[in-house]
N, C-alpha and C positions, 0 to 999 in steps of 0.2 A: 504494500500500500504506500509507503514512505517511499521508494522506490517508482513507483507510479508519479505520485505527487512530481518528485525531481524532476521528471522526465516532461511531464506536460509543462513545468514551468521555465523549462528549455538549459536546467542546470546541468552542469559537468557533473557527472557522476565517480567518481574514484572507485579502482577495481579491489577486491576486495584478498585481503592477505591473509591466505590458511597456515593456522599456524597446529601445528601437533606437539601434546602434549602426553607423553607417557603414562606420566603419573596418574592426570588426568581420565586420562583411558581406563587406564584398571580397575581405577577407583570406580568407575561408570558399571562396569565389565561387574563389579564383584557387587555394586547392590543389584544389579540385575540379576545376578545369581541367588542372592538371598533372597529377592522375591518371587524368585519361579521356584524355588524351594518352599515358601511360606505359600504359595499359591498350591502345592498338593493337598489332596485329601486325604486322611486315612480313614481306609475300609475297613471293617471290623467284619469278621468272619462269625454267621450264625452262633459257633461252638467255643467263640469266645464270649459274648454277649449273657451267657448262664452262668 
């Protein structure tokens, strides 16, 4: 949208600098681990339930 605006109002746009961060990454990497971890269910089998 900000990008849009720029552009109709006929401004120079600057391109845009990717930067990579390792740290950053794993850390990302490792709660998404922990939440498809907390996202299972556990199933209880009939013959444990007695």
């Amino acid at each position: 949208d900000i990008y849009l605006t720029k552009l109709a109002k006929g401004e120079q746009i600057e391109d845009v600098a990717v930067t990579h961060d390792a740290d950053k990454e794993e850390f990302i990497r490792t709660q998404q681990h922990k939440l498809a971890k907390k996202s299972r269910t556990r199933r209880t089998t009939p013959a444990e339930k007695k």
